[in-house]
C-alpha positions in Angstrom: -4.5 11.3 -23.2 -4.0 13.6 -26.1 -1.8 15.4 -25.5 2.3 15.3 -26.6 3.8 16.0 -23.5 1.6 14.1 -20.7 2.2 11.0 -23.2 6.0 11.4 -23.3 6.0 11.8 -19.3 3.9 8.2 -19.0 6.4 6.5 -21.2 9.7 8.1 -19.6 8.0 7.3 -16.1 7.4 3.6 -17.1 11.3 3.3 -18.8 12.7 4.8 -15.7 10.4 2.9 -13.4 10.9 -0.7 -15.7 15.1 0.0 -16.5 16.1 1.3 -13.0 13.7 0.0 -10.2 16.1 1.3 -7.2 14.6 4.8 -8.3 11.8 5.4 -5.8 9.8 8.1 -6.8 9.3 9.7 -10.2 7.0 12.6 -10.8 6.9 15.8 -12.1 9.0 18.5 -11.2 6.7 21.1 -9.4 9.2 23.0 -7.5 9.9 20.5 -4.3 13.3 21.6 -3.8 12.7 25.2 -3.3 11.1 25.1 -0.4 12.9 24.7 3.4 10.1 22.1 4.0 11.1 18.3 3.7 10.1 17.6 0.5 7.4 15.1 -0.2 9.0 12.7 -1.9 10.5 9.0 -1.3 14.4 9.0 -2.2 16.3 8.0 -4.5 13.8 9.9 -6.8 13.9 11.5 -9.9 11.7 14.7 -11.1 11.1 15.7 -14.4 10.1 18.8 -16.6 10.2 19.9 -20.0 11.9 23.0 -20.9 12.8 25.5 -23.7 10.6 23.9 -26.2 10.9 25.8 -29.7 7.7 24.5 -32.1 8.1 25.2 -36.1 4.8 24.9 -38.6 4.6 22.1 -40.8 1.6 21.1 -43.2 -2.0 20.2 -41.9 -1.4 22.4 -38.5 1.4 19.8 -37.5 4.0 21.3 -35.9 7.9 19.8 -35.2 9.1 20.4 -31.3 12.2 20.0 -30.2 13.4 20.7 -26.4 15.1 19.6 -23.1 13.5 16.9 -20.6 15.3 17.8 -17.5 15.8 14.7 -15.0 16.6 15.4 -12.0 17.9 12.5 -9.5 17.7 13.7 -6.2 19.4 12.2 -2.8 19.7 12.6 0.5 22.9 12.8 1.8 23.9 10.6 4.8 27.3 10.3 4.4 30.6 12.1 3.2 33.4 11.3 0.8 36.5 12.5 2.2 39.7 10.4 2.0 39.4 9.3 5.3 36.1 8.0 5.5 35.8 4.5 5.5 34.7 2.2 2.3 31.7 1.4 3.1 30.7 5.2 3.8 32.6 6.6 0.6 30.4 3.8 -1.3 27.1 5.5 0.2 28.1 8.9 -0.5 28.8 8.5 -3.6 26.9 5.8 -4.7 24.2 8.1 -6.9 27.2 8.0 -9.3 26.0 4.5 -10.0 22.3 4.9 -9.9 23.1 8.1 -12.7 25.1 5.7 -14.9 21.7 3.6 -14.7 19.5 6.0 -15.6 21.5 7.1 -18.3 21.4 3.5 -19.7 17.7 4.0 -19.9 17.4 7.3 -21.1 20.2 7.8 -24.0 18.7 7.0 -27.3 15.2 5.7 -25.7 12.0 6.3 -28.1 9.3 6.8 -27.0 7.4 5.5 -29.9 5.1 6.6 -33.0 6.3 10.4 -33.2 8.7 10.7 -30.6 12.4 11.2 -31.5 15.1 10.0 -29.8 16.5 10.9 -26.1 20.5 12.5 -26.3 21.8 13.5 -23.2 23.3 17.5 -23.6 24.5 18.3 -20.2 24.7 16.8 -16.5 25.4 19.0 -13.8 24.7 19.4 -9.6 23.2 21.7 -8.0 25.1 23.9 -5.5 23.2 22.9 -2.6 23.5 23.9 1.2 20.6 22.0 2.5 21.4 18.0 3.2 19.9 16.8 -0.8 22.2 16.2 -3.4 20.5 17.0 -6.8 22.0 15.9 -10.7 20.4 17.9 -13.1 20.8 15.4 -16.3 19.0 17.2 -19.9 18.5 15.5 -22.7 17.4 16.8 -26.5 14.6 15.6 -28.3 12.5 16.7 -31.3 9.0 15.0 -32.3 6.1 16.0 -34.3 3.3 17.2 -32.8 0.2 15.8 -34.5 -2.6 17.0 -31.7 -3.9 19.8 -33.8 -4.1 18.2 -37.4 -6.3 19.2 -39.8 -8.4 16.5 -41.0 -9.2 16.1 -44.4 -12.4 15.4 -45.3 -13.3 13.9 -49.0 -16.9 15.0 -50.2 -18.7 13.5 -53.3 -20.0 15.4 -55.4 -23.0 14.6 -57.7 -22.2 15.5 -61.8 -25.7 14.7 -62.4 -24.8 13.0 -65.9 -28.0 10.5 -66.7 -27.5 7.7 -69.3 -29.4 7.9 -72.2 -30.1 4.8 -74.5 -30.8 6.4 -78.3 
């Protein structure tokens, strides 16, 4: 792949998928929420986009990005939290708090390599929901150089045409 942005979502699918295993599906965020439908996905799961990239020129048409990766760890919700509900249900309903923790473990200051920067969470926050899914919204910066449209310089020899001469 050449591009920045499918290699970044390889590697953050392979450190999720490697750090936090419990995490059933991770894919792309294409909008599965939105619909009334059941999405089609396997929970826990976590969906990801990039968002509000800025790009800035540097020298050889390589350009510096930074932006927000937006995870978000969905859940269905099977169970509620009230004071009254016992343990073993309050540790159900609330248990995503845990699997977040985890995923923050894998995410805060992870790199993906070469030009990549490092991740720094900015925000967390859930979605006002009032369908039966639970949805963290978790963004994190990062900045990397974008080297997919580099110049290349090319060196050509040029002939002076001086001949030896023997006197």
């Amino acid at each position: 792949m050449n591009s920045s942005f499918a290699n970044l979502f390889v590697a953050l699918q392979q450190q999720i998928h490697s750090k936090v295993p419990t995490i059933v599906t991770i894919d792309q965020d294409l909008g599965q929420f939105k619909s009334t439908i059941r999405p089609a996905v396997s929970f826990p799961c976590v969906l990801i986009d990039f968002e509000d990239f800025k790009f800035e020129n540097l020298s050889n048409n390589v350009q510096t990005a930074e932006g927000i990766i937006v995870f978000k760890l969905c859940f269905e919700v099977k169970s509620n939290s009230s004071f009254s509900t016992p343990n073993s249900f309050v540790e159900q309903a609330i248990g995503f708090y845990d699997l977040e923790w985890l995923l923050h473990k894998a995410l805060q200051n992870y790199n993906a390599g070469n030009s990549y920067g490092n991740l720094c969470r900015t925000t967390a926050l859930t979605q006002n929901r009032t369908d039966n899914y639970r949805i963290r919204e978790i963004r994190y910066s990062i900045t990397f150089d974008d080297y997919s449209t580099k110049n290349e310089l090319t060196l050509k020899t040029v002939s002076l045409g001086i001949v030896d001469e023997i006197v």
